[in-house]
N, C-alpha and C positions, 0 to 999 in steps of 0.2 A: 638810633636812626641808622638808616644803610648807608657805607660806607663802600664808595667805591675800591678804594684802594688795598683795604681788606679782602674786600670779595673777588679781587682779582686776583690776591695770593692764594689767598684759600684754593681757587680753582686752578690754579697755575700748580700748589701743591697736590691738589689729588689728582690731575692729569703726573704728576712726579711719581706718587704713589701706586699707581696705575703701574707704570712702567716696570717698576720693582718687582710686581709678578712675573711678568717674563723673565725680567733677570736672573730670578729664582730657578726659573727651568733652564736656563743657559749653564748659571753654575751646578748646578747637579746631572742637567744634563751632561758635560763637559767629563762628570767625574765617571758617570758608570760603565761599560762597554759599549763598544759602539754600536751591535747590537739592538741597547735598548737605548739609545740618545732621542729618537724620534717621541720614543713613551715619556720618558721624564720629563722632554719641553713641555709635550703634550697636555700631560697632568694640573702643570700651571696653569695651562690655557682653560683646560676644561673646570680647575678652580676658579678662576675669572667669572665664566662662564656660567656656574652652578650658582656661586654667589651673588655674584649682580640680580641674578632675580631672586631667589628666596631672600636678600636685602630687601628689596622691594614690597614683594608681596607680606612678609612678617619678620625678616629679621630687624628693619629698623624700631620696628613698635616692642617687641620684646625686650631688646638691649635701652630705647628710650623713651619710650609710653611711662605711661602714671604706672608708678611702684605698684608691688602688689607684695607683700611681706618683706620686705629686703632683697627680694631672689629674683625677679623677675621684674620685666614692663608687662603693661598689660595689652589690648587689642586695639586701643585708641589710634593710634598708625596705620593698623591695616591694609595694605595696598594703598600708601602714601594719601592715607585720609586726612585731610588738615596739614600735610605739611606742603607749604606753596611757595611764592616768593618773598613773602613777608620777610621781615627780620627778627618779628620778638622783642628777647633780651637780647638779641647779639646783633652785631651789625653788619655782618652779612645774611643771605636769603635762609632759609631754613631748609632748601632742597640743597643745597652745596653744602650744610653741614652734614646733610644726612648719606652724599654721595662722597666726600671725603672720610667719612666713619664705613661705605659702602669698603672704600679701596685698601682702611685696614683688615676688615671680617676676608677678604678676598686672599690678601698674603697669607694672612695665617694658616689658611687650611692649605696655600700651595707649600709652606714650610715643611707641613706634617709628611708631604709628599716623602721624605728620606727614609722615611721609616717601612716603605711599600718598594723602595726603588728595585728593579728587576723581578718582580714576582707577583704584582699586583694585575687582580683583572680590573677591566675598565669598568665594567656594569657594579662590579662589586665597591670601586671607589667611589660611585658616582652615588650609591646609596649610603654608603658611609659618611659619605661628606656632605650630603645633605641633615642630614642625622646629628652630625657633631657640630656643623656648625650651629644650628638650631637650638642644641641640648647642653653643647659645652660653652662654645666662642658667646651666645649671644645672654647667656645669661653671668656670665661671668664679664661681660662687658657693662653688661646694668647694676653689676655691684659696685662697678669700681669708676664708670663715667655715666650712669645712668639714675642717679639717686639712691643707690641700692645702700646694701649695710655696709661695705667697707667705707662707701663714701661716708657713711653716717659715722661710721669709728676715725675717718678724717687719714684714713691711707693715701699717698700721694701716688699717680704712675701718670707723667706729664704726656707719654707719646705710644705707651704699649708696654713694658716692661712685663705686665703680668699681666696684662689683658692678651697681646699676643704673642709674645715667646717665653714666659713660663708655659702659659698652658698648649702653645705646638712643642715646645722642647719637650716636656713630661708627658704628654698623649703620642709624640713619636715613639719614646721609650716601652709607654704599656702596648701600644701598639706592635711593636718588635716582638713582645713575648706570647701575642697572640698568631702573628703570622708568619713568626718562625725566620731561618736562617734562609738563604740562598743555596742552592745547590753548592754542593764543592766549595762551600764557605771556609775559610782554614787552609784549605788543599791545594786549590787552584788560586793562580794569581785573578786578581778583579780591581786592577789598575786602573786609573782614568784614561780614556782614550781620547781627548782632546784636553789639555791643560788650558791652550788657548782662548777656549770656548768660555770654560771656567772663567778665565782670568775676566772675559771682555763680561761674564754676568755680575761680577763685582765690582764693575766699574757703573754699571747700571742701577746696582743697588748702594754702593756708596752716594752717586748723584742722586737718585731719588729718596733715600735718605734727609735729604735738606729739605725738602717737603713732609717725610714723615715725618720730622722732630720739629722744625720752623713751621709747618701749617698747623703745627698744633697748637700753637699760641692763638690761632683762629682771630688773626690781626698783623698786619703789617706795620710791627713797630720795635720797640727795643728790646721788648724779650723772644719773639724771633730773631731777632740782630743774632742775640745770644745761644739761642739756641741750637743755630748755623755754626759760628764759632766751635762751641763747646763738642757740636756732632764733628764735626772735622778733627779737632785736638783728639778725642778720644777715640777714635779710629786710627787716626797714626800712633798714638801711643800702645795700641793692641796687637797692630804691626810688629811693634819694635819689640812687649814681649813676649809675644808667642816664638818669635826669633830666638830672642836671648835665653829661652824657657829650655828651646829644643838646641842649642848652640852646641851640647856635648852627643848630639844623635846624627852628625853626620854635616854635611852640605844643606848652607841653608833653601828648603826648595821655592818657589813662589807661592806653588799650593798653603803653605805655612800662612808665607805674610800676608796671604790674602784672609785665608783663614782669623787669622789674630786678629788684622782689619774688622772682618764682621762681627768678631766677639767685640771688639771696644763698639761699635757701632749698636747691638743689642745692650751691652753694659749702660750705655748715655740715656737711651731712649725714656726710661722713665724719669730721670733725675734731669733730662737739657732745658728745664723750664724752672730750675729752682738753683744749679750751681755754676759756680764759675768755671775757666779754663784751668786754673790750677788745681781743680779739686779732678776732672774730667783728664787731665793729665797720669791722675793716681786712678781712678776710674777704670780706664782703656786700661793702663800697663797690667793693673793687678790683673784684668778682662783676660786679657791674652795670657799671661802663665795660669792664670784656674782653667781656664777650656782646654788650653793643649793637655794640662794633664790630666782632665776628664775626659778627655778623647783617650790617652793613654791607658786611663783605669777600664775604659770600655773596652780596651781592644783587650787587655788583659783579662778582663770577663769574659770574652767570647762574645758579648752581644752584636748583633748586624742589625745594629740601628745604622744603618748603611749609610751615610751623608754624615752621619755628625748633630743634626738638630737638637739631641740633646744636649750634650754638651757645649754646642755654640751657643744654642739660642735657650737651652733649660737651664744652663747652668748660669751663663752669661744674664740673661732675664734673674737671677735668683741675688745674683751678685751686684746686679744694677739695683732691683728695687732694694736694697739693703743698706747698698752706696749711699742711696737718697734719703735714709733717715739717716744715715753719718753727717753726710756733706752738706744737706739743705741749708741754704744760706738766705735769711731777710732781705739781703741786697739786690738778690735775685730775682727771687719770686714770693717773696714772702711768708714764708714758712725757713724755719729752721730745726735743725738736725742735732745728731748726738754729738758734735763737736762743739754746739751755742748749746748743752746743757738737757738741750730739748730728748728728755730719756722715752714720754710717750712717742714721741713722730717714729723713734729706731724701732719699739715696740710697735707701733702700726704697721709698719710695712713688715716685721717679721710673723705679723699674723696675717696680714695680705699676703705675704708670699705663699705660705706655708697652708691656707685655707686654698687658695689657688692648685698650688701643687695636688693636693689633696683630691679634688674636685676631679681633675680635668684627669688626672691621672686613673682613679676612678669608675668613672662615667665612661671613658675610653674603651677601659678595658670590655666592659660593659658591652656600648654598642659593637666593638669587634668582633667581641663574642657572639652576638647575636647576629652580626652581618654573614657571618664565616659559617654559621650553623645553618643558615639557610639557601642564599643565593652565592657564598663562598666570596671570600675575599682574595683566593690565591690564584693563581693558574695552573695549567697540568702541567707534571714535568716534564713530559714532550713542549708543551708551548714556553717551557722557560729556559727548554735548552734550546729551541729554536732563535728565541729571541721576545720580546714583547714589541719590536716593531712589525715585526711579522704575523705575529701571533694575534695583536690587536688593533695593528691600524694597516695592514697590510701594505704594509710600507716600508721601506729600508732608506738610512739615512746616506750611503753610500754605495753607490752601485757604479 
């Protein structure tokens, strides 16, 4: 039956979640030149934008329609066909589950954004990210919250783990290797020009956080409690070791502990519906030393996956669902991990991860290739030494 009290988390959560995209373009905005600060908010917004309606029109039926092999939903959803105010099985309306699963497909593609920062045309994203979220995000969501085969192999990912940042952290990266470095990548400095900015979008995305991981309990009760909790602990704890990680590289700087922050905050995400705060304490800390030095192996590569998504949120997302066959605990959420003995749930998730990885990384590559071969995914180098505010929204963030 419908429950009010549900239904007003639920919606109180995806208005949270909602917010998170912006936040995304505050923090990367923040980071790249100022130059292009107007394009990287931009990008979020235009992902909001793009996604809210292909959700609409066919992304909710693909990701949650009637299975069709394990891999897909099928067209039963269509332009929100049958899905009304009813409740169903669940006890809130069937259109708030399907606008709260809208506000994850949304972040994920504004994540990907890191991988395009400063060099991306606009017409060229706007086809690509129609394309992947379609072909990557939406069938990879049916596998793992849709009835699909991971669900069937009984892989757990409570909030997005490997529905949303495995597969933006890993589709940033193959993405990097199709659209190439930035001008004067290496050579020239490409500093963040507002930190401030940065900072205030991690405070947006840690608070709407508590919606992404507590409204996925899709109930206002004691494992949201929990889930709250656990998203909190394990973000301070990613804080403190992305800190301790880089402690012998200088002055600790904010950009760090914010950083570490949103690794424990992607580490939790899949696992905030099955462990406790002690386990999500080990969670976050181990979050923050594996990204800082996947950030570090990156730079060391020479790659300009420019923002980090890999490494925050592919590596973080890889670390999280793995956490979750460790640490699952009966008490929680009722499933348990490789610590209660339980050796298939750590095997599920490392064929979840690793089939994820696989996919997204893949298929990526894939449609970039094909975006780039045609209508061009980059800009001229005249328009990237000018700037991308100029160059594509005719606009400058300071004058």
């Amino acid at each position: 039956m419908l429950d009010s009290g549900d239904t007003a988390w639920v919606l109180a959560s995806t208005a949270l979640v909602v917010l998170m995209t912006p936040g995304v373009g505050l923090f990367y905005g923040g980071l790249v030149r100022r130059k292009n600060a107007v394009s990287m908010i931009a990008l979020s917004f235009v992902a909001l934008a793009l996604v809210s309606v292909q959700w609409v029109l066919v992304g909710y039926s693909l990701a949650f329609s009637s299975d069709i092999a394990g891999f897909v939903g099928g067209l039963g959803f269509l332009g929100l066909n049958g899905v009304g105010m009813d409740c169903g099985n669940l006890t809130i309306p069937h259109l708030a589950f399907m606008v709260f699963q809208l506000a994850f497909a949304a972040i994920t593609l504004a994540i990907l954004t890191s991988a395009m920062a400063e060099r991306v045309k606009l017409n060229g994203f706007i086809v690509f990210g129609l394309l992947w979220t379609t072909l990557v995000y939406d069938p990879l969501a049916h596998w793992v919250w849709g009835g699909g085969w991971l669900a069937e192999l009984g892989a757990l990912d409570f909030a997005g783990g490997t529905v949303v940042h495995i597969s933006s952290g890993f589709s940033a990266l193959a993405l990097t290797l199709v659209i190439g470095k930035r001008l004067g990548f290496g050579e020239q400095q490409m500093g963040p020009h507002s930190i401030p900015m940065t900072l205030l979008g991690v405070v947006l995305l840690w608070f709407g956080w508590f919606g992404f991981n507590g409204g996925s309990a899709l109930a206002a009760n004691g494992l949201a409690a929990n889930a709250l909790v656990v998203t909190n602990t394990s973000a301070a704890a990613g804080a403190i070791g992305w800190m301790f990680a880089s402690w012998n590289h200088g002055k600790q700087s904010s950009l760090g502990m914010v950083s570490g922050a949103v690794a424990g905050l992607v580490a939790i995400t899949p696992a905030a519906g099955f462990v406790g705060p002690m386990s999500a304490l080990v969670i976050g800390g181990v979050a923050g030393v594996l990204c800082y030095n996947a950030m570090l192996f990156r730079i060391k590569k020479v790659f300009d996956e420019s923002l980090d998504a890999w490494a925050i949120h592919g590596v973080g997302g890889l670390w999280g669902a793995i956490a979750t066959g460790i640490f699952a605990t009966e008490a929680t959420g009722g499933y348990t991990g490789l610590l209660y003995g339980n050796v298939w749930q750590f095997t599920a998730q490392i064929i979840a991860a690793g089939a994820a990885i696989l996919y997204a990384f893949a298929i990526t590559l894939i449609l970039a290739k094909l975006v780039d071969a045609t209508i061009g995914l980059r800009v001229t180098e005249e328009e990237e030494y000018v700037g991308l505010d100029i160059s594509q929204h005719g606009e400058e963030a300071y004058t």
